[in-house]
Each structure stands twice: as structure tokens, then as C-alpha cells.
C-alpha positions, 0 to 999 in steps of 0.5 A: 500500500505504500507503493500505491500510496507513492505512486498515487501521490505523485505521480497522479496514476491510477492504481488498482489494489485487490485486496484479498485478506485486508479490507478497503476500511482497514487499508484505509486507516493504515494509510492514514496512521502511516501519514500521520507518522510522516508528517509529525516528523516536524509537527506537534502532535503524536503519530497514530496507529491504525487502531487509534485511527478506528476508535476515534481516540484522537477526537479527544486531543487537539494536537492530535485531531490536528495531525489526523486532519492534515493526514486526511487532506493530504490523502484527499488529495490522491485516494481518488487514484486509489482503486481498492477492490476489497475481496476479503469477503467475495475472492477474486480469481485472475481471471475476474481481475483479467475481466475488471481490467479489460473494463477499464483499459477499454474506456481509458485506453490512454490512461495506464493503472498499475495493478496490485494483487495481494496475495497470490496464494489466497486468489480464488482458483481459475479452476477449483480441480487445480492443485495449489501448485497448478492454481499458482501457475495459472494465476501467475499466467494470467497476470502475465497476460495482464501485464502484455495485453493492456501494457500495465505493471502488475505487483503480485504479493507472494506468500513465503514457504514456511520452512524459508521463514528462518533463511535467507530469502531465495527463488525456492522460497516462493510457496507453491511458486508454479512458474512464478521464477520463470513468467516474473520480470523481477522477483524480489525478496523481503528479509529481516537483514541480519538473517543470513548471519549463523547467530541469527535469531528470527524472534530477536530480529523481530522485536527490533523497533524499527525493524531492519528490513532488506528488499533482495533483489532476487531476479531483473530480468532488465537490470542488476540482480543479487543487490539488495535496498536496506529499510527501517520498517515501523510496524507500528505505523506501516511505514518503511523508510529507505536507508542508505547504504 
């Protein structure tokens, strides 16, 4: 979502996220919490989650009403390019995401969205006799098919192999990966950095505040590969921070 945020923002492009396990409210006030934290980096006022964003919490306090306001004009000004197909009650297929596209793209042939799927191995099966490994590759087609016909990027979320959870990020990381590694222009990574060390330790990686993450740059098929971008991740706010190296 924060892609689709930036993206939104200022580049002022529409932006399709099918949310599978999030709903569109939920997202919504992730979004805003992660504003607020970015904008109380030089402002009075306390940063809130998405929960106190919920509850309301805030309506009590005027520095913090202030911050939650500026957060929902500077989202006013983009969530119109935001185009969040909330699937957590009736799953999508790639077909049906095929269907909804090919809406779009026909009456704004001129006016090229990006498409994020989130996630993979929850969509609904184009065919229900498919086995996980055949619904994936399928999917994953599919998009392919997306992104050719229509001439669009798609981001699709993968789901990680249980026993990859404690290694390094890798291609056969990739649950019921199918074709992923082969129909992919670029398959990237997401790793606690510090996890490919011998002395890692996957709990004490995690309650590190802000948590140290690395984006590994696992295959480009048009640029460089085995390189790596380090973030400072605030779960609190869902906010990643790019560092540099």
C-alpha cells in the first residue's frame, strides 16, 4: 500500500489494489496512521496507529485531531487514484481481475493503472480441480497476460514457504511458486537483514523497533540482480523508510 500510496501521490496514476485478506476500511486507516507518522516528523502532535485511527481516540486531543486532519487532506488529495477492490469477503480469481481490467483499459485506453494483487496464494482458483501448485501457475499466467495485453505493471504479493521463514530469502522460497521464477520480470525478496548471519535469531530480529528490513533483489530480468535496498520498517505505523547504504 505504500507503493500505491507513492505512486498515487505523485505521480497522479491510477492504481488498482485487490485486496484479498485486508479490507478497503482497514487499508484505509493504515494509510492514514502511516501519514500521520510522516508528517509529525516536524509537527506537534503524536503519530497514530491504525487502531487509534478506528476508535476515534484522537477526537479527544487537539494536537492530535490536528495531525489526523492534515493526514486526511493530504490523502484527499490522491485516494481518488486509489482503486481498492476489497475481496476479503467475495475472492477474486485472475481471471475476474483479467475481466475488471479489460473494463477499464477499454474506456481509458490512454490512461495506464498499475495493478496490485495481494496475495497470490489466497486468489480464488481459475479452476477449483487445480492443485495449489497448478492454481499458482495459472494465476501467475494470467497476470502475465495482464501485464502484455493492456501494457500495465502488475505487483503480485507472494506468500513465503514456511520452512524459508528462518533463511535467507531465495527463488525456492516462493510457496507453491508454479512458474512464478520463470513468467516474473523481477522477483524480489523481503528479509529481516541480519538473517543470513549463523547467530541469527528470527524472534530477536523481530522485536527490533524499527525493524531492519532488506528488499533482495532476487531476479531483473532488465537490470542488476543479487543487490539488495536496506529499510527501517515501523510496524507500528506501516511505514518503511529507505536507508542508505
Amino acid at each position: 500500500m505504500q507503493i500505491a500510496d507513492r505512486i498515487a501521490a505523485r505521480q497522479h496514476k491510477h492504481v488498482f489494489i485487490f485486496s484479498l485478506e485486508t479490507s478497503k476500511d482497514e487499508l484505509t486507516e493504515k494509510n492514514l496512521s502511516r501519514l500521520t507518522f510522516e508528517l509529525a516528523d516536524d509537527k506537534s502532535g503524536n503519530p497514530q496507529t491504525a487502531r487509534g485511527i478506528n476508535n476515534g481516540s484522537w477526537l479527544d486531543y487537539p494536537k492530535e485531531s490536528k495531525l489526523v486532519m492534515r493526514a486526511v487532506e493530504a490523502y484527499s488529495k490522491y485516494y481518488t487514484y486509489l482503486h481498492i477492490d476489497d475481496g476479503t469477503q467475495s475472492r477474486p480469481s485472475a481471471k475476474d481481475i483479467y475481466s475488471r481490467l479489460n473494463i477499464y483499459c477499454s474506456k481509458y485506453p490512454d490512461n495506464k493503472p498499475v495493478v496490485i494483487v495481494d496475495y497470490l496464494q489466497i486468489l480464488r482458483a481459475i479452476d477449483d480441480r487445480d492443485t495449489d501448485k497448478e492454481k499458482v501457475t495459472k494465476s501467475i499466467a494470467e497476470f502475465k497476460r495482464i501485464a502484455t495485453t493492456f501494457e500495465v505493471p502488475v505487483i503480485v504479493i507472494s506468500s513465503f514457504n514456511r520452512s524459508s521463514y528462518n533463511n535467507p530469502a531465495a527463488m525456492e522460497s516462493f510457496k507453491e511458486s508454479g512458474e512464478i521464477e520463470y513468467y516474473a520480470d523481477t522477483l524480489i525478496g523481503l528479509q529481516y537483514r541480519g538473517i543470513d548471519s549463523e547467530d541469527s535469531n528470527l524472534d530477536n530480529l523481530k522485536k527490533q523497533d524499527p525493524r531492519n528490513i532488506e528488499a533482495k533483489i532476487l531476479k531483473n530480468r532488465n537490470g542488476r540482480s543479487g543487490v539488495s535496498v536496506n529499510f527501517a520498517y515501523y510496524p507500528k505505523y506501516n511505514d518503511f523508510i529507505a536507508e542508505d547504504d
